[in-house]
N, CA and C atoms as an extended XYZ file, in Angstrom:
201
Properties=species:S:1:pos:R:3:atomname:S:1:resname:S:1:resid:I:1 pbc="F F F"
N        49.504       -4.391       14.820 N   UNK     1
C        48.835       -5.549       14.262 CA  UNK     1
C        47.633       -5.067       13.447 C   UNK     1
N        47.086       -5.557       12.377 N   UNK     2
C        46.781       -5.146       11.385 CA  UNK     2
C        45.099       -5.876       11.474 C   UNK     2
N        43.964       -5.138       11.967 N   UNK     3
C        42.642       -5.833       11.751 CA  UNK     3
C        42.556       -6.765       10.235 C   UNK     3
N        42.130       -7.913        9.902 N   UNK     4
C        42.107       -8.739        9.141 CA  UNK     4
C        41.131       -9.139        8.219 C   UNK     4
N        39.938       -8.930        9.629 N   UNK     5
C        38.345       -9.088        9.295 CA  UNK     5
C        37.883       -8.072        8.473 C   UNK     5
N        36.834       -8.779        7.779 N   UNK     6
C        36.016       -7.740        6.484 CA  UNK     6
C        35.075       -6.807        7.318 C   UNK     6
N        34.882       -5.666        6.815 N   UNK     7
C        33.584       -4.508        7.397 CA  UNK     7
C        32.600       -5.515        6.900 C   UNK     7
N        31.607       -5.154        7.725 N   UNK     8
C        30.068       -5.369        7.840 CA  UNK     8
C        29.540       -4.157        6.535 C   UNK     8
N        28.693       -5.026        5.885 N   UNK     9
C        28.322       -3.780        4.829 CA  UNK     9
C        26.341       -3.128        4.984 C   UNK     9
N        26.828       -2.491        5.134 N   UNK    10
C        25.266       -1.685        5.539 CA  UNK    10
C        23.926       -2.617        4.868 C   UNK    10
N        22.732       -2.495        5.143 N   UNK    11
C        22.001       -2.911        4.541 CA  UNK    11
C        21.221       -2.034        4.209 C   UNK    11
N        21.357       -1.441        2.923 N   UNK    12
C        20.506       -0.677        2.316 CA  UNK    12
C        20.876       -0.595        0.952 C   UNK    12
N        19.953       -0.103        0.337 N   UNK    13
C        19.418       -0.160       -1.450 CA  UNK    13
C        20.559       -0.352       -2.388 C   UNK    13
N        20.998       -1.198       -2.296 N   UNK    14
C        22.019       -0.996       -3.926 CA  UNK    14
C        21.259       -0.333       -5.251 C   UNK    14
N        21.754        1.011       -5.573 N   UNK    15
C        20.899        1.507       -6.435 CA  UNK    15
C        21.954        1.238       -7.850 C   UNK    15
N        22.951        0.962       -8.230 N   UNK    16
C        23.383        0.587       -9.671 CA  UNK    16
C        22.953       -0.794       -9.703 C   UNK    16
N        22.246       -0.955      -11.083 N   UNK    17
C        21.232       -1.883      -11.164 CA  UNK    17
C        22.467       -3.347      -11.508 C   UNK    17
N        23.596       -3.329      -12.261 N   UNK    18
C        24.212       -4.304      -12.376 CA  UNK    18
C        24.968       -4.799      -10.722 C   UNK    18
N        25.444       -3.973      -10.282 N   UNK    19
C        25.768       -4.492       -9.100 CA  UNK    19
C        24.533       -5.148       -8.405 C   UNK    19
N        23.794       -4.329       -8.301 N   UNK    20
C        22.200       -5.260       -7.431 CA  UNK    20
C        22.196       -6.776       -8.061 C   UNK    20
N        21.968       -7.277       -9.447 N   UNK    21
C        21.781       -8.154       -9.156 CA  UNK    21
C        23.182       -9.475       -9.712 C   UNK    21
N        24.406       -8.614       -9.294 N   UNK    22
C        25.444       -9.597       -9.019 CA  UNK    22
C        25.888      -10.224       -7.521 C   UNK    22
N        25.251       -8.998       -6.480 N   UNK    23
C        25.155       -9.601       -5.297 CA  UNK    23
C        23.827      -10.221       -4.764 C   UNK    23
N        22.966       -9.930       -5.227 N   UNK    24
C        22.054      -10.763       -5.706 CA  UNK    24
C        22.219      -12.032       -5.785 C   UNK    24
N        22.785      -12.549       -7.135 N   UNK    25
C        23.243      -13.717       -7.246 CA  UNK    25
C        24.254      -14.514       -6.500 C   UNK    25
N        25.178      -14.024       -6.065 N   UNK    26
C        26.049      -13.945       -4.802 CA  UNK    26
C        25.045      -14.934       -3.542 C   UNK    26
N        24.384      -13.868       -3.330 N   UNK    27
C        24.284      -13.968       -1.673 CA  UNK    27
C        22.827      -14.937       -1.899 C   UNK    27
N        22.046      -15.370       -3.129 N   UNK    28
C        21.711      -16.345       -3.667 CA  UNK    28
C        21.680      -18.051       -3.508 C   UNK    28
N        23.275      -17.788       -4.336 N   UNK    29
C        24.129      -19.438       -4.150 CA  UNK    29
C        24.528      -19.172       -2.850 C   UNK    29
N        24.637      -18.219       -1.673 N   UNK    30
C        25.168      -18.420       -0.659 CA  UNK    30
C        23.901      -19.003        0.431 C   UNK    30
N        22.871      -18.467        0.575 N   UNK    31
C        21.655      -18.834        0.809 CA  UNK    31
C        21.003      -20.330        0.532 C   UNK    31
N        21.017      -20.590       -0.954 N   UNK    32
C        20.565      -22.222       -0.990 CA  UNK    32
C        22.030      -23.164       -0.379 C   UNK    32
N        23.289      -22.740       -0.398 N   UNK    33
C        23.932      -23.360       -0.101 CA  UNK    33
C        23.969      -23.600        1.631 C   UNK    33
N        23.598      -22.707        2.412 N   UNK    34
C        23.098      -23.026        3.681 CA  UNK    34
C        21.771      -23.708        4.049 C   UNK    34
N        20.787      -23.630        3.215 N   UNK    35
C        19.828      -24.107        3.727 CA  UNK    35
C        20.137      -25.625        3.145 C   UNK    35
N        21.088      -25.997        2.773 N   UNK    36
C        21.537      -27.669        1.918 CA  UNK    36
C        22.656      -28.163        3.278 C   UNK    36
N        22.928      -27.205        3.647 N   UNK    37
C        23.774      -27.698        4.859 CA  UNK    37
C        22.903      -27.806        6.141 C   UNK    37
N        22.112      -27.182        6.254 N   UNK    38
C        20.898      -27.482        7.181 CA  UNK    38
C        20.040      -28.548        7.008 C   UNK    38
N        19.552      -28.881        6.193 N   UNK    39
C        19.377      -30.639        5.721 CA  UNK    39
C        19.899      -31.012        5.800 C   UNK    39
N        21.447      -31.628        5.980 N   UNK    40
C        22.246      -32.257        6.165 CA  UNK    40
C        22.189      -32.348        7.482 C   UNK    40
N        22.688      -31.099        8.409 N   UNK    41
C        23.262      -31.640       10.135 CA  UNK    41
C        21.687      -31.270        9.901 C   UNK    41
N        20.400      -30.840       10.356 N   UNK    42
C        19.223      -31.341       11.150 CA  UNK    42
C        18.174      -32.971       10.280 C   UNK    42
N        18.820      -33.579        9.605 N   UNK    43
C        18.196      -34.392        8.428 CA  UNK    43
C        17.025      -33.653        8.574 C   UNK    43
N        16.149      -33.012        7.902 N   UNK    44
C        15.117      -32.448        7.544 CA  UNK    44
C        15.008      -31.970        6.118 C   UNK    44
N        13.942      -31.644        6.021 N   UNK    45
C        13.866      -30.999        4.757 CA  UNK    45
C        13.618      -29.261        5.104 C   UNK    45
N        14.612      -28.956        3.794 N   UNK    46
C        14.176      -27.788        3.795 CA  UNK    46
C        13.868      -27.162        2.490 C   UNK    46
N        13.152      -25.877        2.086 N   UNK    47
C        12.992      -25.298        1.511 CA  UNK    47
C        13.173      -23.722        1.477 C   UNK    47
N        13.246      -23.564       -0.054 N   UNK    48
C        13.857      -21.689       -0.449 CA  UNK    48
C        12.628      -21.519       -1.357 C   UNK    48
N        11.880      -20.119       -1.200 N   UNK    49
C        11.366      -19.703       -1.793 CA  UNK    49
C        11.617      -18.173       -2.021 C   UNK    49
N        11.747      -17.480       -3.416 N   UNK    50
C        12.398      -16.410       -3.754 CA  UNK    50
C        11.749      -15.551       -4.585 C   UNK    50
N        10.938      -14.653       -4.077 N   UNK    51
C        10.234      -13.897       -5.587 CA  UNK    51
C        10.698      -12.421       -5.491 C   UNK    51
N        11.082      -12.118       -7.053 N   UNK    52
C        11.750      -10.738       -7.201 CA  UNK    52
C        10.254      -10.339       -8.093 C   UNK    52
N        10.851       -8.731       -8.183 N   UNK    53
C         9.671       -7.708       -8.738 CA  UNK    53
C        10.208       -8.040      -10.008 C   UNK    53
N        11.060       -8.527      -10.924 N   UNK    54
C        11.411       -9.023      -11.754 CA  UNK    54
C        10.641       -9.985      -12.589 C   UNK    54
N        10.866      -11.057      -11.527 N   UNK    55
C        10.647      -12.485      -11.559 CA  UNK    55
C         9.590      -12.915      -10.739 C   UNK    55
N         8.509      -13.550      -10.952 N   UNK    56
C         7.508      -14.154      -10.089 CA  UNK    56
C         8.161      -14.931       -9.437 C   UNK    56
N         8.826      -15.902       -9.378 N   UNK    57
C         9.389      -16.701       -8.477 CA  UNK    57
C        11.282      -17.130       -9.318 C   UNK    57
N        11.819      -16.466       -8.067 N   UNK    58
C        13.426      -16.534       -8.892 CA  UNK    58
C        13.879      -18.455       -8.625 C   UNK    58
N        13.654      -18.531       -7.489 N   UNK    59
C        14.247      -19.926       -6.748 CA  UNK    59
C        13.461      -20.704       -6.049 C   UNK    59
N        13.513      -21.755       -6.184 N   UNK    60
C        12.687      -23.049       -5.632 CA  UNK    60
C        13.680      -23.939       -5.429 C   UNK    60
N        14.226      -23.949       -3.839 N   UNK    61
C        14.900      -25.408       -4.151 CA  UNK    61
C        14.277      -26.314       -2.635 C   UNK    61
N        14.479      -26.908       -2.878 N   UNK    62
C        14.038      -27.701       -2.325 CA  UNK    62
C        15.395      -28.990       -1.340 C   UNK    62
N        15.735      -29.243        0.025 N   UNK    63
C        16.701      -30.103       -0.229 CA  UNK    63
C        16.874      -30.744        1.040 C   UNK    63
N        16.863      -32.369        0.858 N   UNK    64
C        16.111      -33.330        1.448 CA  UNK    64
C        17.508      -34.233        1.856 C   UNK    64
N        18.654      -34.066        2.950 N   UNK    65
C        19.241      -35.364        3.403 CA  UNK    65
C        19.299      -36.353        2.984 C   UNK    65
N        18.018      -36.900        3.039 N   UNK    66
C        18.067      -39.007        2.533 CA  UNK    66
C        17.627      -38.755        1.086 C   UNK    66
N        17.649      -37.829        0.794 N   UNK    67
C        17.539      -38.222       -1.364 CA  UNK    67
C        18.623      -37.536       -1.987 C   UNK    67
């Protein structure tokens, strides 16, 4: 029988700069998209705040259940 599940991928430096920030962006939309599901089942608000050495501030979202 054939393991199915994905490897766990290390956490350390992505040093080719295009890959860095395609998972980046990736794990990004994967991030605001949980904290939008967490407003939802706790009705609360929540917030993302994101600053790269890039970018002073990459992401602001903000996301509120009843609006």
């Amino acid at each position: 029988m054939s393991d199915m599940t994905r490897k766990r991928r290390r956490n350390t430096r992505i040093l080719d700069e295009s890959a860095r920030k395609i998972i980046l962006d990736k794990t990004l939309a994967s991030l605001c998209k949980k904290a939008e599901e967490m407003s939802i089942l706790c009705d609360t608000k929540v917030s993302v705040i994101i600053f790269t050495w890039e970018k002073p501030m990459l992401c602001l979202a903000v996301f509120n259940q009843g609006q």
